[in-house]
N, C-alpha and C positions, 0 to 999 in steps of 0.2 A: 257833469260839466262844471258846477259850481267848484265840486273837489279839486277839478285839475287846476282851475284859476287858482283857489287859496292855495295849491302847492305851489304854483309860481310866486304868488305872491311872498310865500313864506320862505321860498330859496333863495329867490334873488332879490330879497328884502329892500332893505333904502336904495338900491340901483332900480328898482322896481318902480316902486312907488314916486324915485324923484323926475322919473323917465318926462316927466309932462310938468313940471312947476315953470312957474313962470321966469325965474329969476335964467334960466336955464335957455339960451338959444333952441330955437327949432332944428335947429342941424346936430344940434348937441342930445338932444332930445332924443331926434330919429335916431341915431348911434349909439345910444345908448339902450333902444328897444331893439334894433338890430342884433347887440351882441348879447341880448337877451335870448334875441331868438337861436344865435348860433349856438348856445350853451345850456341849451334845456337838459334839463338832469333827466337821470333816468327814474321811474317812479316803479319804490319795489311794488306795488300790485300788478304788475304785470306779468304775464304767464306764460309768454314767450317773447321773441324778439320781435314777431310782427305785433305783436298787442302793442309791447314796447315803444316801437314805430307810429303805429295807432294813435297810441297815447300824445307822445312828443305832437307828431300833428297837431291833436283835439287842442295840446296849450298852447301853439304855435299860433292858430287861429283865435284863440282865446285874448292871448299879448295885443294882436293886433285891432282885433276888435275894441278891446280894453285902454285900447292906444288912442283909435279914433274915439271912444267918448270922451275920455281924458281930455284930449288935444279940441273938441269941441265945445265942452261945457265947462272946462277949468277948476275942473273939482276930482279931489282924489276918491271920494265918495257918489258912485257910479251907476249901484244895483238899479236904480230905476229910472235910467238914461233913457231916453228912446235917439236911436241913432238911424240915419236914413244911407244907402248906396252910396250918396252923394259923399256923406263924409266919409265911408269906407275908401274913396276911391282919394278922397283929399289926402286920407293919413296914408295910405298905399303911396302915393305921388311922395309926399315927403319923405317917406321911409324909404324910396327907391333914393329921391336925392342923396340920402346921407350914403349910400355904397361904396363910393370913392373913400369917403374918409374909414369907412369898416376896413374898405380893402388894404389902403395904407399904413393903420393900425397893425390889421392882423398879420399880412405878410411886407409888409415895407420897412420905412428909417424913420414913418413916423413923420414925415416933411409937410402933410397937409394936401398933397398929389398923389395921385394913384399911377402908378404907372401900366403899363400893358401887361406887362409878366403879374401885378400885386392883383390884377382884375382879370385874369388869366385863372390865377388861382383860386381865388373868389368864388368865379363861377365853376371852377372843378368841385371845389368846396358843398355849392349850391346843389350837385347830381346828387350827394350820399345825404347831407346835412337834412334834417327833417323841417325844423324851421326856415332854413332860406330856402326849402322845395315849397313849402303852402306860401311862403311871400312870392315865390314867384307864380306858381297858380292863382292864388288870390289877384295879383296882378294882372294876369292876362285877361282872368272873368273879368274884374270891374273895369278898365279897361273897356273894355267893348258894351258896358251897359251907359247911356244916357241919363 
């Protein structure tokens, strides 16, 4: 588990790690872990394509956890966070808010609105994509936990 995080870490370098500074809007933040998660690289240890799949998941959940300590304690130095549901579900809610502006980005003019077609395609995106399938599972679980 450690591995797949320091492979995130080491791919998506300073987009990575600036994901959570302060100087940095919360919405700017969430979109910037989001398109983290849309672009996880492929990691050659893997021995087929479902490993592959596997894998992309295991960092997907990795980002996101990595997000809420981040976004909780304010420190880019995290190994021994303890982080509770509560904030899983905080960093989940914000990272769902930033969507509009992924979706704008990825498929729009860039305007700051998402339109129904750029969120249309978003969530097509979401069926195959492995990172925005575990945000959106992750989502659902905490979500329905108190």
């Amino acid at each position: 588990m450690k591995k797949i995080l320091l492979l995130a870490v080491l791919i998506f370098g300073a987009n990575f790690l600036e994901a959570s500074t302060t100087e940095m809007g919360a919405r700017e933040s969430a979109y910037n872990v989001l398109k983290n998660l849309v672009t996880l690289p492929n990691n050659p240890e893997a021995i087929s394509m479902a490993h592959q799949q596997s894998l992309k998941e295991k960092m997907a959940r990795n980002i996101i956890r990595e997000y809420a300590v981040r976004r909780k304690t304010g420190l880019q130095e995290v190994q021994n966070a303890t982080i509770y549901k509560q904030d899983i579900r905080e960093a989940l809610e914000e990272l769902n808010g930033a969507i509009n502006l992924l979706a704008d980005r990825m498929y729009g003019n860039n305007d700051g609105m998402a339109s129904s077609i750029e969120l249309k395609k978003l969530r097509e995106e979401a069926k195959t994509n492995p990172g925005l399938k575990v945000l959106v599972e992750m989502t659902k679980t905490y979500s329905k936990l108190k």
